[in-house]
C-alpha positions as CSV (number, residue, x, y, z in Angstrom):
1,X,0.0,0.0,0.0
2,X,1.1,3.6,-0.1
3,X,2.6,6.1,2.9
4,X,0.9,9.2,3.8
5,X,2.7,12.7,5.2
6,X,1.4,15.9,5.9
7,X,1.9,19.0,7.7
8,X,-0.7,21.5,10.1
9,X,1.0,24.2,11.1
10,X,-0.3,27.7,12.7
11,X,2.1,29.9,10.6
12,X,3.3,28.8,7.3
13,X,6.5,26.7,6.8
14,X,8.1,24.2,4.6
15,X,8.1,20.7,4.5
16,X,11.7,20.1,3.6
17,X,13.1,18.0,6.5
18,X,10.4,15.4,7.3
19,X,10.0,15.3,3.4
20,X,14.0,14.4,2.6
21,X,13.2,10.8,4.5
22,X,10.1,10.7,3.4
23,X,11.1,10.4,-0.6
24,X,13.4,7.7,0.4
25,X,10.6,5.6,1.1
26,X,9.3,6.0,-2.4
27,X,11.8,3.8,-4.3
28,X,15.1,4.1,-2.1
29,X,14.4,2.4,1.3
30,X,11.2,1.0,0.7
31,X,8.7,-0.1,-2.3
32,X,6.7,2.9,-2.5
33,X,7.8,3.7,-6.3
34,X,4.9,4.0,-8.4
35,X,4.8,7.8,-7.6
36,X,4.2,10.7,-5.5
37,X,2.4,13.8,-5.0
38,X,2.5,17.0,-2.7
39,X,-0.4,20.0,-2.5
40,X,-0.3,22.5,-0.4
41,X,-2.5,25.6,0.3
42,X,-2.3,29.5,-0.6
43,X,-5.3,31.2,0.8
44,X,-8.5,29.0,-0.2
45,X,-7.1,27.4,-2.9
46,X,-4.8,24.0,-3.3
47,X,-2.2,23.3,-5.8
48,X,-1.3,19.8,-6.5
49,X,2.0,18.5,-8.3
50,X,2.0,14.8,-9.3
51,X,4.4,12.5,-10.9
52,X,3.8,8.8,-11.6
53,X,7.9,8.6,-11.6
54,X,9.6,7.0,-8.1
55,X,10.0,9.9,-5.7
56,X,13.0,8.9,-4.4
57,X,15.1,9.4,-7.7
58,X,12.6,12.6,-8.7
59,X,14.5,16.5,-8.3
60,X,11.3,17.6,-8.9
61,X,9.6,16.3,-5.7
62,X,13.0,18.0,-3.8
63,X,12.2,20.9,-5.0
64,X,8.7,20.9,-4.1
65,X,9.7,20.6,-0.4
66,X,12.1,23.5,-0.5
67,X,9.6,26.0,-2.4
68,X,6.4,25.2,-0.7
69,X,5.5,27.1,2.6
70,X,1.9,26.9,3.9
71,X,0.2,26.0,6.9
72,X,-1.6,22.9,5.6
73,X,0.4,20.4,3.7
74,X,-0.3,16.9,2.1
75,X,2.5,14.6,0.7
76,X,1.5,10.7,-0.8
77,X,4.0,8.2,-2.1
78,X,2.4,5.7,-3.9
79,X,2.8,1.4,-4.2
80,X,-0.5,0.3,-6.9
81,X,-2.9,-2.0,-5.7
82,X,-6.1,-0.5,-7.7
83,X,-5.8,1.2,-10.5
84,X,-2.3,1.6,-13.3
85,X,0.8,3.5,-12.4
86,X,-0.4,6.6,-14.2
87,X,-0.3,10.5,-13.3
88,X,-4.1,11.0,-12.6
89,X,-4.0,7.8,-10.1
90,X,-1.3,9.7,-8.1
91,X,-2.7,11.6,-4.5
92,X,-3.3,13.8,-3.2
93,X,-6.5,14.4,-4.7
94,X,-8.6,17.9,-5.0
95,X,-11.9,18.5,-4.9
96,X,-14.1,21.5,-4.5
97,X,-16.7,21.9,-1.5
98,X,-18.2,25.2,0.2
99,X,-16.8,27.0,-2.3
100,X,-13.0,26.2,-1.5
101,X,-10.8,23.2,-2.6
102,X,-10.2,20.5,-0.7
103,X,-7.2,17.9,-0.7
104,X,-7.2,14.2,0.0
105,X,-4.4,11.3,0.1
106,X,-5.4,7.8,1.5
107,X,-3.2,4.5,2.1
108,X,-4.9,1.8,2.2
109,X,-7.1,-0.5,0.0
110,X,-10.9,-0.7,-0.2
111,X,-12.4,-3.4,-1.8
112,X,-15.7,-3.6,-3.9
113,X,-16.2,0.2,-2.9
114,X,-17.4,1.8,-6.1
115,X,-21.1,3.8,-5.2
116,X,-22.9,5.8,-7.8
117,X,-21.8,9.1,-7.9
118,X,-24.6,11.5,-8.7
119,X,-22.5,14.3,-9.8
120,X,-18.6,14.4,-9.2
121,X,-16.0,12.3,-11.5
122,X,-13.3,11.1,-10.7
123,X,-10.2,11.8,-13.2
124,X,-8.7,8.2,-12.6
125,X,-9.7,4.8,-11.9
126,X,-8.1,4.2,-7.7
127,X,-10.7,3.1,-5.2
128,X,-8.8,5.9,-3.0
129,X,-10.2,8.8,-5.3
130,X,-13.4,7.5,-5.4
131,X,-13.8,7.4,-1.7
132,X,-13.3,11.0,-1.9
133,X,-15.3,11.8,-4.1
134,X,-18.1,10.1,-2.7
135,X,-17.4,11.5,1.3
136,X,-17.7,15.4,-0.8
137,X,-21.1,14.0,-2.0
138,X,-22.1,12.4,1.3
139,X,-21.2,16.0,3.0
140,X,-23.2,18.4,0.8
141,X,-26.5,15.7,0.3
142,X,-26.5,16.3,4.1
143,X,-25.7,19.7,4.6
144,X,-26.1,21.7,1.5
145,X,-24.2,24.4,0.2
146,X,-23.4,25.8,3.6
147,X,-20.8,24.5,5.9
148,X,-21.7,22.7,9.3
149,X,-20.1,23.9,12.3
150,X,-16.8,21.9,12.9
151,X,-18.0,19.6,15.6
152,X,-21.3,18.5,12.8
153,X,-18.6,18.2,10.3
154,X,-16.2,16.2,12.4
155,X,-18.9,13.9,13.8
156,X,-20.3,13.4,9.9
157,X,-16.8,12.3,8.3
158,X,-16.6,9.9,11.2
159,X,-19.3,8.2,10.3
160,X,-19.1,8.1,6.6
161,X,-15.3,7.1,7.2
162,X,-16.1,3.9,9.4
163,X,-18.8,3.2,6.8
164,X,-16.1,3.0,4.3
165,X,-13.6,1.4,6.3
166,X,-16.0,-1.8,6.0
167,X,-14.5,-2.4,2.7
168,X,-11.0,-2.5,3.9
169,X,-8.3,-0.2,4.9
170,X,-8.9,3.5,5.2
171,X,-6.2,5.7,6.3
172,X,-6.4,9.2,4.7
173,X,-5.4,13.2,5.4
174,X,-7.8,15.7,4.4
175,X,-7.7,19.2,4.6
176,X,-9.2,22.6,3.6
177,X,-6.6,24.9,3.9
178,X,-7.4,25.5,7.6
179,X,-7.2,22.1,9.7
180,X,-6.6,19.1,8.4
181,X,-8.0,15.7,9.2
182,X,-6.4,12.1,9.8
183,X,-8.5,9.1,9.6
184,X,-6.6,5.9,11.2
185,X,-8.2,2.4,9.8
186,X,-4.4,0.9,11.0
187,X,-1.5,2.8,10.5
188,X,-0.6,7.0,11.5
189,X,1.1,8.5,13.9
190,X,2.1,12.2,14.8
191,X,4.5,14.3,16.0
192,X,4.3,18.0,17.7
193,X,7.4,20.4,16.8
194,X,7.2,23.2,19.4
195,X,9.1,24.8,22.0
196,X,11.1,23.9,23.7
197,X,12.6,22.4,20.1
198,X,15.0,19.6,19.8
199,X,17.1,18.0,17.6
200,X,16.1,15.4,15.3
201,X,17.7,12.6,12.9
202,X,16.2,11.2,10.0
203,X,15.6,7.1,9.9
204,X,15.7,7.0,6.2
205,X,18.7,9.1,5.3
206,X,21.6,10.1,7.0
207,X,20.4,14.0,8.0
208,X,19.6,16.2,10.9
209,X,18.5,19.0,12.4
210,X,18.4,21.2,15.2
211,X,14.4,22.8,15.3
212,X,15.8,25.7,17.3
213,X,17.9,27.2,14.9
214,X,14.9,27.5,12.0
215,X,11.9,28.2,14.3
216,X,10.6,31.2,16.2
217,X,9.8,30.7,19.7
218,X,6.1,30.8,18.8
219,X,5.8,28.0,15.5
220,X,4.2,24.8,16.0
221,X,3.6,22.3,13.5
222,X,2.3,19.0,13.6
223,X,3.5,16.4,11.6
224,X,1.3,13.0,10.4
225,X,2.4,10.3,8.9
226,X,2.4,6.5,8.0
227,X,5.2,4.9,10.1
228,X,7.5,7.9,12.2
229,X,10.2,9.6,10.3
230,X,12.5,10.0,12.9
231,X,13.8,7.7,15.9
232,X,14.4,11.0,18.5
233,X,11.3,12.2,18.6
234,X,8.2,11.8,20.6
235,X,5.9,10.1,18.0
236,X,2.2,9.1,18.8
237,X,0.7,6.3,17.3
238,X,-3.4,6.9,16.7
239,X,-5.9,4.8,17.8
240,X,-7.4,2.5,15.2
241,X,-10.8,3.8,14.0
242,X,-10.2,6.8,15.2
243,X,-10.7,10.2,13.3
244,X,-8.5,13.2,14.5
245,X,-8.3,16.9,13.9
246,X,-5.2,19.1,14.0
247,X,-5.2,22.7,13.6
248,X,-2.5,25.1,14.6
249,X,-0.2,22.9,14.9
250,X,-1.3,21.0,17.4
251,X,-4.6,18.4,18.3
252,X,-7.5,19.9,18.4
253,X,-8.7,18.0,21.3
254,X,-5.5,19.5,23.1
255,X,-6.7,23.1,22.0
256,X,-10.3,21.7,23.6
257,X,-8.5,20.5,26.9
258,X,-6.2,23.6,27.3
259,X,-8.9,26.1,27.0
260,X,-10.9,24.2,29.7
261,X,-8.3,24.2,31.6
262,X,-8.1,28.1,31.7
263,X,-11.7,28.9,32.5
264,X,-11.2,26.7,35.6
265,X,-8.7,29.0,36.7
């Protein structure tokens, strides 16, 4: 199956160190080689840059990671199950809902999942893109053309996500430019990068970094992805089934807990 990695940060920022191992697993130190993608967000639109090409071995995906700063960020390396090694089977995925775009990347493999869709097509022929297509549907046939408040929306994906997950394995990041959401069928975990900031080493390639030396005293980012990037670092491993938000760079539940916290006092 294919690896997932993105980025939720609360100012914007690149994606260049956690990407550099990342890549390697697309070809170099693991099987991941039928290709990649990357989108990002610049206000309330995405751009998306694909290749069907290993990522490992691709400049181009390099310089992606270099160029692109934003505070929501979605990276896919791809191994086929459904659907050929072609450019429009590559993720992320975009999609357009409440007027804004919306991107998608899933791991995973869903079988027999192919419901009529009323009035969104998919460009290529993956069960992943379809599944995403068909949660956009599921959201505005129950809520019309104006967005839910976040806890309606949170509680709705949930359930169309377990509904999917039947068919298999559904993993998948997916974001609006504002927060972005991870669904965990078996496989994410996540990482907080904040002060105090440490050093980190890569597992996948021989580099590091010292987070105090890039970073303001106020950034925070958090960091999702298929199996943990780095062996230094305090990685958290989601609960199956579980769906979680992150926005500013942190869990939204912590956000929940923390502001609690401070009306007690």
């Amino acid at each position: 199956m294919c690896q997932l990695l993105g980025m939720n940060c609360n100012k914007p920022a690149t994606l260049q160190f956690s990407l550099e191992g990342f890549v390697q697993r697309g070809g170099g130190t693991d099987e991941h080689r039928d290709g990649w993608g990357i989108g990002y967000f610049d206000g309330d639109g995405a751009h998306v840059f694909r290749d069907a090409n290993p990522a490992a071995t691709s400049p181009a995906c390099r310089y992606c990671g270099q160029r692109f700063r934003s505070r929501n960020i979605i990276a896919h390396i791809r191994k086929a199950t459904q659907g050929e090694i072609r450019l429009e089977n590559c993720h992320p995925f975009r999609g357009r809902l409440w007027g804004r775009d919306w991107l998608f990347a899933h791991n995973g493999n869903l079988e027999g999942f192919r419901p009529p869709l009323a009035g969104r097509q998919p460009q290529g022929t993956t069960d992943s893109e379809h599944a995403f297509h068909y949660l956009l549907e599921q959201l505005t046939l129950r809520f019309g053309d104006i967005p839910p408040a976040l806890a309606d929306l949170r509680d709705a994906l949930h359930t169309l996500s377990e509904r999917i997950a039947r068919h298999g394995t559904f993993n998948y990041l997916l974001s609006c430019g504002e927060r972005m959401f991870a669904h965990c069928s078996t496989d994410l975990h996540y990482v907080v990068r904040a002060y105090p900031f440490r050093s980190a080493r890569l597992l996948d390639c021989d580099r590091a970094i010292d987070f105090a030396r890039h970073n303001h005293l106020d950034d925070r980012m958090a960091v999702v992805t298929t199996r943990p990037l780095t062996a230094d670092e305090d990685w958290h491993r989601l609960p199956a089934g579980s769906l979680t938000l992150f926005a500013d760079g942190q869990r939204q539940d912590d956000c929940v807990r923390r502001r609690e916290v401070q009306l007690a006092v």
